[in-house]
C-alpha positions in Angstrom: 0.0 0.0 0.0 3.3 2.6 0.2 2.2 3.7 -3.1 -1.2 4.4 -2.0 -2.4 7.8 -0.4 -4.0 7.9 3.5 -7.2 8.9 2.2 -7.5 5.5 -0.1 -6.4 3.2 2.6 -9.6 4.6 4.8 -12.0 4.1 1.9 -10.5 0.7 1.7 -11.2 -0.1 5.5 -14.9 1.4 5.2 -15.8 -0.7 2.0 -14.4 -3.9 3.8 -16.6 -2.7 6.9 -19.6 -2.7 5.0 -19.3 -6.1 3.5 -18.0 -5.4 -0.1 -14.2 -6.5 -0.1 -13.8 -10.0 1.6 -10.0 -9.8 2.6 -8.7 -12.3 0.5 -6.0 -12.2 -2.1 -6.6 -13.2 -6.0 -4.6 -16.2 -4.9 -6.8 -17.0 -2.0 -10.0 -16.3 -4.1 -8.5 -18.9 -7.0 -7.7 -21.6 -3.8 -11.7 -21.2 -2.5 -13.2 -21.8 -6.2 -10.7 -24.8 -7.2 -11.6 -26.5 -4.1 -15.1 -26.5 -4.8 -14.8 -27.5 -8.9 -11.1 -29.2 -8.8 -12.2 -31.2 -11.7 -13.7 -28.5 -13.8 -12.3 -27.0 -16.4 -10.7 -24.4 -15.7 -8.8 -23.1 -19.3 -8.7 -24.1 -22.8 -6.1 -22.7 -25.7 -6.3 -24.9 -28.7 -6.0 -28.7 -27.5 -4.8 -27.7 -24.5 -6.9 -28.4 -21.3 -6.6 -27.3 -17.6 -9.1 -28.8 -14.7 -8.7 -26.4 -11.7 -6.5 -28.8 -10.1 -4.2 -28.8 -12.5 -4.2 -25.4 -12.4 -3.4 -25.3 -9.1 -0.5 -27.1 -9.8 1.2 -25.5 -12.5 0.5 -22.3 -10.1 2.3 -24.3 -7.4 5.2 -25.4 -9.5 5.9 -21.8 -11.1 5.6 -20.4 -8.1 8.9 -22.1 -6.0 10.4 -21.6 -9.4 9.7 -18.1 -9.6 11.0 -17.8 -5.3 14.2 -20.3 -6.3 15.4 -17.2 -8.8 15.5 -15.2 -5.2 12.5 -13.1 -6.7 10.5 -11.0 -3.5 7.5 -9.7 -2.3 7.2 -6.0 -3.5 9.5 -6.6 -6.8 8.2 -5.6 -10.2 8.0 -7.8 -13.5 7.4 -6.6 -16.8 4.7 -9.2 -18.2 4.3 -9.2 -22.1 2.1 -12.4 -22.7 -0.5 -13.1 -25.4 -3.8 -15.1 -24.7 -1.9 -18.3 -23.5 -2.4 -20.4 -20.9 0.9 -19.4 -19.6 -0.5 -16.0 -19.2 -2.8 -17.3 -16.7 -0.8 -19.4 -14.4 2.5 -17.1 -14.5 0.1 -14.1 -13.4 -1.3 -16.9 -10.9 2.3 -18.0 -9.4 3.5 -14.4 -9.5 -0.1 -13.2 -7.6 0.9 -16.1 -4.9 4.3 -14.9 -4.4 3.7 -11.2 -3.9 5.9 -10.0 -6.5 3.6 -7.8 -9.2 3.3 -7.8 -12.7 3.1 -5.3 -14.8 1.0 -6.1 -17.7 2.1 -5.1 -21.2 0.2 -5.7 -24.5 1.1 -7.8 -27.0 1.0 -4.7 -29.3 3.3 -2.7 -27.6 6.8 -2.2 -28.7 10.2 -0.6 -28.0 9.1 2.2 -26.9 6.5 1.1 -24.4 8.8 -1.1 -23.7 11.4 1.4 -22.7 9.3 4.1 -21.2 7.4 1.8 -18.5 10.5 -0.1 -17.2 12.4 3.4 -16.8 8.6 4.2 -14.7 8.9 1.1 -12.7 12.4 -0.2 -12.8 11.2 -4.0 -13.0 13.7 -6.6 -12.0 12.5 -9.3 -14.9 10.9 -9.3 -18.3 8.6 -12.4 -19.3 7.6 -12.7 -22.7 6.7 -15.4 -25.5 10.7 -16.1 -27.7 8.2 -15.4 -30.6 4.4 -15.6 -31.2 1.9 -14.6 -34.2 5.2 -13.9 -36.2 6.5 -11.5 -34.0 10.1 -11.7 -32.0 9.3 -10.4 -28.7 12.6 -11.8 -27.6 14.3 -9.9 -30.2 12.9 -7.0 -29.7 13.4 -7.3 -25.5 17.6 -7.7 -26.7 17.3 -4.6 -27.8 15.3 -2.8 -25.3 16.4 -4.4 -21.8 20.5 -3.1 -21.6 19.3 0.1 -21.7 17.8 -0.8 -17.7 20.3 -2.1 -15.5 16.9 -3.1 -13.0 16.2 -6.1 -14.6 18.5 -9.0 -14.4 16.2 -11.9 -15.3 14.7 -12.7 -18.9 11.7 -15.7 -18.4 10.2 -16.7 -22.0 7.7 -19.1 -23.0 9.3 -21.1 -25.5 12.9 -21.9 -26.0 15.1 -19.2 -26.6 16.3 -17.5 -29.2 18.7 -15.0 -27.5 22.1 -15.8 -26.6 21.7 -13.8 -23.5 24.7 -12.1 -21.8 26.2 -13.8 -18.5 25.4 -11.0 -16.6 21.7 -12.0 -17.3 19.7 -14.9 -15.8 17.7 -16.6 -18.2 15.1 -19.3 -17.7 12.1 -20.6 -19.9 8.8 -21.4 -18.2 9.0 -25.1 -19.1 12.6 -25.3 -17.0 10.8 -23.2 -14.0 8.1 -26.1 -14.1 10.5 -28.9 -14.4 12.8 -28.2 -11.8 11.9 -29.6 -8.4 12.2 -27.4 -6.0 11.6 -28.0 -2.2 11.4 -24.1 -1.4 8.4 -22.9 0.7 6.4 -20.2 0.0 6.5 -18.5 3.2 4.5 -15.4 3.1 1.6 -14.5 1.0 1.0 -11.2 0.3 -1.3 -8.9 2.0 -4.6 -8.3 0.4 -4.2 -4.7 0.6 -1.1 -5.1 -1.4 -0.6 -3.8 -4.8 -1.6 -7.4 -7.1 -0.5 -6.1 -10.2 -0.5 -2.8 -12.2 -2.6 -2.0 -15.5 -1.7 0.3 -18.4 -3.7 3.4 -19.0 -5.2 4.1 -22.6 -4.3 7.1 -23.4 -2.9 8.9 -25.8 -0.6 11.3 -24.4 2.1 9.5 -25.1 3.5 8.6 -21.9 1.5 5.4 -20.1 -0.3 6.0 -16.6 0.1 3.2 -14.5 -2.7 1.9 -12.6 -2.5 -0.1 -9.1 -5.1 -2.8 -8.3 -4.6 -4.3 -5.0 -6.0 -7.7 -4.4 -8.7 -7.8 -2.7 -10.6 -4.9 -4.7 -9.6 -6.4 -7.8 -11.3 -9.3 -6.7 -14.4 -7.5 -6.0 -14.2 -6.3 -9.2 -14.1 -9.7 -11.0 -16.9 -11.1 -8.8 -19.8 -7.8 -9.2 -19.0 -8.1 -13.0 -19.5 -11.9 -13.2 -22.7 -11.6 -11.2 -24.3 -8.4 -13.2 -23.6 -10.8 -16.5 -25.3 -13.8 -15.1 -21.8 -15.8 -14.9 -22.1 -19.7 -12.7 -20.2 -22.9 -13.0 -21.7 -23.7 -16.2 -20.3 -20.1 -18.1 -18.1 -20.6 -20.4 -15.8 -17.3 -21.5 -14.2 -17.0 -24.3 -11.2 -14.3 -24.2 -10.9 -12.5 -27.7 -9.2 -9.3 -26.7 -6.1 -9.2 -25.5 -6.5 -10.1 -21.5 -3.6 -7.8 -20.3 -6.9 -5.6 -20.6 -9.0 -4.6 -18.1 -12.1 -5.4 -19.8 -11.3 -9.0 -20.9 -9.3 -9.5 -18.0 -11.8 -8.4 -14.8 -15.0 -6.9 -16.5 -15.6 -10.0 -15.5 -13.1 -11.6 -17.8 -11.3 -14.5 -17.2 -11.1 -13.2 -13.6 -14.7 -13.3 -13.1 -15.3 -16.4 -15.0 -12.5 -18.7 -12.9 -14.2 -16.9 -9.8 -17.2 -18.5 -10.5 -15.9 -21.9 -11.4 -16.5 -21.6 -15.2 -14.7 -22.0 -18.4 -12.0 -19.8 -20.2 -11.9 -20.4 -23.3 -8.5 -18.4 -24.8 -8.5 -17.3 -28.4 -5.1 -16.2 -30.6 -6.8 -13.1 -32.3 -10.7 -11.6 -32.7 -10.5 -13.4 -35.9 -14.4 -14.3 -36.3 -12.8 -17.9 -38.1 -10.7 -19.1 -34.6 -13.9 -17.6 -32.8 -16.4 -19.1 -34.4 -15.0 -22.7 -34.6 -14.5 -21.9 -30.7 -17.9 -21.4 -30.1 -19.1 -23.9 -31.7 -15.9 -26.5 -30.5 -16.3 -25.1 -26.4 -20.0 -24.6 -26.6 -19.1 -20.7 -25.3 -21.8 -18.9 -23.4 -20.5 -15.8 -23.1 -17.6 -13.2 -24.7 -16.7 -9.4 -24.7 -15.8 -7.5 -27.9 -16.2 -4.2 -29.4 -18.1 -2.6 -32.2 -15.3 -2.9 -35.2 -15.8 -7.0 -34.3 -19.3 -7.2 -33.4 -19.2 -5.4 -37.5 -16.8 -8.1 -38.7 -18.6 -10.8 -37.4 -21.9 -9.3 -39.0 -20.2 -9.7 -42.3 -18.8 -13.1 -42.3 -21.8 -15.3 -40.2 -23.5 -16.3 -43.5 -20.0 -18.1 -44.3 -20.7 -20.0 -41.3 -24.3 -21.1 -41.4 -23.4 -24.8 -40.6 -21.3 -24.0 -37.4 -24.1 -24.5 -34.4 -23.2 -21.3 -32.2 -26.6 -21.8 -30.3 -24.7 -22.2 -27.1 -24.2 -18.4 -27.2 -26.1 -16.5 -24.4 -24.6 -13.3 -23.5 -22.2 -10.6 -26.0 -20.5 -8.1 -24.3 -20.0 -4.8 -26.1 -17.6 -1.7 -24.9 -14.9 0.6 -25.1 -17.1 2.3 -28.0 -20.8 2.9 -28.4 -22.9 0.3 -30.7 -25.0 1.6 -33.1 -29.1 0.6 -32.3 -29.1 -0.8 -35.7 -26.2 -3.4 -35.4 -27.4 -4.5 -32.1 -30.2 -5.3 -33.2 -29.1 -6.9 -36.1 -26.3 -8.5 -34.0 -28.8 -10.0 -31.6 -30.7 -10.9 -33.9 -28.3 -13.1 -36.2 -26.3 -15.0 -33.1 -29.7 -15.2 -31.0 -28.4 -13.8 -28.0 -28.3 -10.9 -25.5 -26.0 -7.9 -25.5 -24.8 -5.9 -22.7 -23.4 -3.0 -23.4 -20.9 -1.9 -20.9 -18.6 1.1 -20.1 -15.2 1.0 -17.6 -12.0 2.4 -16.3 -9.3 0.4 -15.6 -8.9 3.0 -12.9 -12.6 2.2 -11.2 -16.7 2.4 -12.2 -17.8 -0.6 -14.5 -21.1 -0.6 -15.7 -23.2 -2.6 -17.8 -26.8 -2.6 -18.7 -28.9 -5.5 -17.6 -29.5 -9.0 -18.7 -33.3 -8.2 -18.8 -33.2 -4.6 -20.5 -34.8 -3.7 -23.8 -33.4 -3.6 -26.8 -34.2 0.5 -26.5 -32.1 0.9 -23.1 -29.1 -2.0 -24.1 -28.2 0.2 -27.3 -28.4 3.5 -26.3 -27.4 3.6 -22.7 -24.2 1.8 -20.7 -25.9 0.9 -17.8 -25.6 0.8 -14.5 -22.7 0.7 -11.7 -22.0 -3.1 -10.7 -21.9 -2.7 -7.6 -24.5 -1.1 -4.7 -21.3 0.4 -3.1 -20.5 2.7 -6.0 -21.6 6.0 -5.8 -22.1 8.3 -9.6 -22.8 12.1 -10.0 -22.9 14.1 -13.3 -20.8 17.8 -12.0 -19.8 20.6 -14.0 -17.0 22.5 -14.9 -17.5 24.0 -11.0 -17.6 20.7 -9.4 -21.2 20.9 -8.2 -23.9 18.3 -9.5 -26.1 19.2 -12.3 -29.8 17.8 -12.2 -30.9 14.4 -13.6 -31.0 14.1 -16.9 -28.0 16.9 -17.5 -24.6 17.0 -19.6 -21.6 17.0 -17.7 -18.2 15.0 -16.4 -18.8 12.0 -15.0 -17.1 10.9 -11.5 -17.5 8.2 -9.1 -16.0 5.9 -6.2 -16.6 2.7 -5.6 -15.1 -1.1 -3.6 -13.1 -1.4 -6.6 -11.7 2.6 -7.6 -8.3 2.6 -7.7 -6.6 5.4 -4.9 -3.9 6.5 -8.0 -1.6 6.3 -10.4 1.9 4.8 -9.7 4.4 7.9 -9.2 2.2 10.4 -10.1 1.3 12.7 -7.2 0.7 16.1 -9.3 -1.7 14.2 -11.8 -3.3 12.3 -8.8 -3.9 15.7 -7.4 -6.1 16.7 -10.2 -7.5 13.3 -11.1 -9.8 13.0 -7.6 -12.4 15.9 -6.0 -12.4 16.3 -3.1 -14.7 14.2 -1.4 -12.4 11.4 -3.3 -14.5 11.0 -6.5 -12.7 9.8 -9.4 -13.1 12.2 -12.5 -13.1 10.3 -15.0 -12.8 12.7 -18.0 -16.0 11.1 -19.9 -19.2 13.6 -21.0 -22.2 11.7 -19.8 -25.8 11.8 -18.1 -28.3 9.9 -15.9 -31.3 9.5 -17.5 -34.6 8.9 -15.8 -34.4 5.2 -15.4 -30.5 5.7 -13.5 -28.8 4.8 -16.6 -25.9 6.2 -17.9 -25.3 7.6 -21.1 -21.9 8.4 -22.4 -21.7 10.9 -25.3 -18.1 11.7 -25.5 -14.9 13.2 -23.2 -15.3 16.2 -21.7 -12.5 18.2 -23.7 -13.4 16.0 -26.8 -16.2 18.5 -27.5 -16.2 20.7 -30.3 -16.4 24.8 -29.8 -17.8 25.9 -33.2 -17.9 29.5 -33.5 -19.3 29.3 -29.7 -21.3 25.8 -30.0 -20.7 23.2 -28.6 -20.4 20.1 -30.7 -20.2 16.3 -29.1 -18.0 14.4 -31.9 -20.1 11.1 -30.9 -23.4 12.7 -32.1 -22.2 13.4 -35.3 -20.6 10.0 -36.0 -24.0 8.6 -35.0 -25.6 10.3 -38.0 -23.1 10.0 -40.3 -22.9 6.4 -39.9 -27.0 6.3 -40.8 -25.6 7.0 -44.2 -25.8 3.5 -46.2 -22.6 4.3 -48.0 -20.9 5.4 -45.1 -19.4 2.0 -42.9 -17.8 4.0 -40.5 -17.1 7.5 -39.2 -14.4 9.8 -36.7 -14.8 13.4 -35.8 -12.7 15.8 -34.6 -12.3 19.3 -34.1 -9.3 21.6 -35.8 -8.0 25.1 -34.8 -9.9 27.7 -37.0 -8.7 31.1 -36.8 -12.2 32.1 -38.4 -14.4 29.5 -35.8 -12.0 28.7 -33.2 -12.5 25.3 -33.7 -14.0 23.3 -37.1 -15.4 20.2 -37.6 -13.5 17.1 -39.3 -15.3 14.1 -40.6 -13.1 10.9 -41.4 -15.4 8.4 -43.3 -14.5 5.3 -44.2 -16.9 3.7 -47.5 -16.5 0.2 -49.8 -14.8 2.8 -52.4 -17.7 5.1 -52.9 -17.1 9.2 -52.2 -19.4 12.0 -52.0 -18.6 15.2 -51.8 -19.2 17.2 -48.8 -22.0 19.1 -50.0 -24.1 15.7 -50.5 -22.7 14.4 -47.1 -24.2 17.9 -45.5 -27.0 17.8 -47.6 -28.0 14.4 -46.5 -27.3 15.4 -42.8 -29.6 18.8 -42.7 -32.5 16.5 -44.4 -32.4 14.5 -41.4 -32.2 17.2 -38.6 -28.9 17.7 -38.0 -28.4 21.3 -36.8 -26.3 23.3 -39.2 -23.4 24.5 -37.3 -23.3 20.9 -36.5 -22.4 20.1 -40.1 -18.8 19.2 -41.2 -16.3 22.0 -42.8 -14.4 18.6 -44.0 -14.3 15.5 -45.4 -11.5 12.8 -45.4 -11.9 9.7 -46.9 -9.5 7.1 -45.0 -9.5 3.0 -45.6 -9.9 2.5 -42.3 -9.6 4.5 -38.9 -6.5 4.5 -36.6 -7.3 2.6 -32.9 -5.9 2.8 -29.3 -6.4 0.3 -26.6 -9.9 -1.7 -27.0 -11.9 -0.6 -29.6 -11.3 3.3 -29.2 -10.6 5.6 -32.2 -7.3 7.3 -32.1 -8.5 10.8 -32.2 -5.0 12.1 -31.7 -3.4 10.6 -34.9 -6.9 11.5 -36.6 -5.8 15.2 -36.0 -2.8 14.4 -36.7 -3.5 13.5 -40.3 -6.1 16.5 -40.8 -2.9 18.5 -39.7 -0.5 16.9 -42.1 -3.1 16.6 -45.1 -3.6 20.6 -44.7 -0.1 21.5 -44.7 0.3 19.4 -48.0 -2.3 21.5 -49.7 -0.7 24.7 -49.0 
């Protein structure tokens, strides 16, 4: 908790006062559900199959492994690991030994690389030798001299690195192998740190997000129970489950904590994920709109696959459109809740039972009874139901901060300890939330205000139109104009038609784009979110060329 500020550690004691956090570790929580279900599965990848005893196990074996390399409570690991099942039982043995992960993508690079181990000063780095045709050992040569912190290079895989001397390198096989009589003699404390997330932002410069154990628990468990998750569930993981979302909202986290299935997938590829499906007899995944879209397209190439075992779609990190839903819904002939989150704290998702009005135009509600939501303005105070404004909240599972960052931490809470979370949003009259955009995302057009999200909405109603971004651009004329990127099958209109079509269906005028740029398809950051920052980026760049 040394990273963790006075204020958070009394929240922590009240929400574990009232019944919310159980004082258990991940590890312990794991130990409770494997003792109920040992022979349940547990995890599949491909032909590969874990009961929860053997999962156990494996945990067990990597664990004295991991203690025999003389690794310590409190010491920090760089994780880089795809959807394996090695992801699952190193994060496992690590959890059980106190020492905390980092969790990297499998998309990040160099520089992530380079600018989060100078942040944390991790004494390993644990990655696949290669996977998906990618040399993450290679690229971890080149990276890891550069930080004299970490000593210890763990792949999955034999290696191929010859590694310097001064380096101690071990592949998860040989950790499991080895037989090792060493005790594990103290489990951590669950208010310790369990592992840190990455931020999605796009500043440049990751913000790295504690989760101690036995919130992040809490977590897993409100999330698996607000999307009907039991022993029966079986999850498959699409994303990438150094997430947030796929990991914990509920994730595999939620599903293992309930004594179901995860079922691990390579890529969102709708060919691995239907055969999955059909192969695992999946119950329930999480995806986002560009995939719920691809999947759309190529279900009628799968007609003979039985995906009837599907139940429950979960949809976030961007806002589906009612039409897709419904067409989604109505073509895999199950439910979707759509969800919103922070990795940082507040999950929501609308309800099993909503209708089809509520799942596709709101987010839902909190997970838990213990979070608290208002809607303030730019003065802090709460506006009345109903109202625009920056949504904050706190909750048994917000986070009390970002790792070494007291002057953003400073600005990042209220002060009655809300987390702002930067999203524009509202309650509506049924306590739903409704997310329309970030708060400095909107648009000042010649003094009115624009919401970017609104306007995609429309111009995706377009039939030619498959997809849409807008941003705003310094004006000296407007202060700020509007910028449409629109992705089509080939087709282009000119602006005036695209204007045209968007006045004949009520769009306000000042609401209607000063520009049009056609792009094959539109940059992404994290899960599922538009890359609004390389968007302007390219409106900059595109400008400059014209003049």
């Amino acid at each position: 908790m040394s990273q963790q500020m006075d204020w958070y550690l009394q929240e922590v004691e009240r929400y574990e006062e009232l019944g919310f956090l159980r004082k258990k570790t991940l590890m312990e929580e794991l130990d409770i559900i494997a003792q109920r279900f040992p022979h349940h599965l547990a995890v599949v990848e491909g032909n590969r199959r874990l009961t929860y005893e053997e999962l156990l196990q494996e945990i067990e074996q990597l664990s004295t492994g991991f203690l025999s390399l003389g690794w310590q409570q409190g010491d920090r690991v760089l994780m880089q690991l795809p959807n394996t099942i090695e992801f699952i039982t190193v994060l496992f043995s690590l959890l059980k030994i106190g020492v905390q992960p980092v969790l990297m993508l499998p998309s990040h690079r160099e520089v992530e690389i380079d600018t989060v181990a100078k942040m944390v000063q991790p004494i390993a780095y644990i990655c696949c030798s290669s996977y998906l045709g990618f040399q993450y050992e290679c690229m971890a040569a080149q990276v890891i001299p550069q930080h004299k912190s970490i000593r210890y290079i763990v792949t999955v895989g034999e290696s191929t690195i010859q590694w310097p001397a001064s380096y101690t390198h071990v592949t998860v096989d040989q950790l499991k192998e080895r037989n090792y009589s060493l005790a594990i003699s103290a489990s951590p404390h669950y208010r310790d740190t369990a592992l840190y997330l990455l931020s999605g932002g796009t500043t440049g410069i990751p913000k790295i997000i504690p989760k101690i154990h036995e919130a992040y628990a809490y977590n897993a468990f409100a999330s698996a129970e607000k999307c009907g998750m039991t022993p029966e569930t079986a999850y498959m993981a699409v994303l990438s489950i150094s997430h947030d979302y796929p990991l914990c909202s509920p994730g595999i986290l939620g599903t293992l904590f309930t004594g179901g299935k995860v079922v691990l997938c390579q890529t969102s590829s709708f060919d691995e994920a239907f055969h999955e499906i059909e192969k695992e007899q999946v119950t329930h995944t999480a995806i986002v709109p560009t995939i719920a879209s691809l999947w759309l397209e190529a279900f009628e190439w799968y007609e003979d696959l039985n995906m009837s075992s599907l139940e429950v779609v979960l949809i976030g990190a961007a806002h589906i459109e009612q039409e897709m839903a419904v067409q989604f819904m109505n073509t895999f002939h199950c439910k979707i809740q759509q969800g919103y989150g922070l990795g940082e704290g507040i999950t929501c998702f609308t309800a099993l039972n909503d209708p089809v009005e509520i799942v596709t135009s709101c987010q839902g509600q909190a997970i838990s009874i213990g979070d608290e939501i208002k809607i303030i303005d730019e003065l802090g105070r709460e506006v009345p139901q109903g109202q625009l404004g920056e949504l904050v909240a706190k909750g048994p599972y917000t986070f009390g901060g970002y790792y070494q960052a007291s002057a953003l931490n400073a600005e990042i809470f209220t002060k009655d300890y809300f987390l702002r979370t930067g999203d524009k949003a509202r309650i509506t009259s049924d306590g739903n939330i409704q997310i329309v955009g970030r708060v400095r995302e909107q648009i000042n057009r010649a003094g009115e205000n624009v919401i970017p999200s609104e306007i995609e909405s429309f111009l995706r109603t377009q039939p030619m139109i498959k997809d849409a971004a807008v941003v705003g651009l310094p004006d000296k004329d407007l202060g700020e104009s509007i910028c449409a990127f629109i992705v089509t099958d080939g087709q282009r209109m000119e602006r005036d038609e695209i204007c045209s079509y968007l006045f004949h269906i009520g769009v306000a005028p000042y609401k209607l784009p000063d520009r049009i740029i056609y792009v094959e398809r539109l940059p992404f950051i994290n899960v599922g979110k538009v890359d609004k920052k390389k968007l302007k980026q390219m409106a900059m760049e595109s400008e400059a060329s014209m003049h």
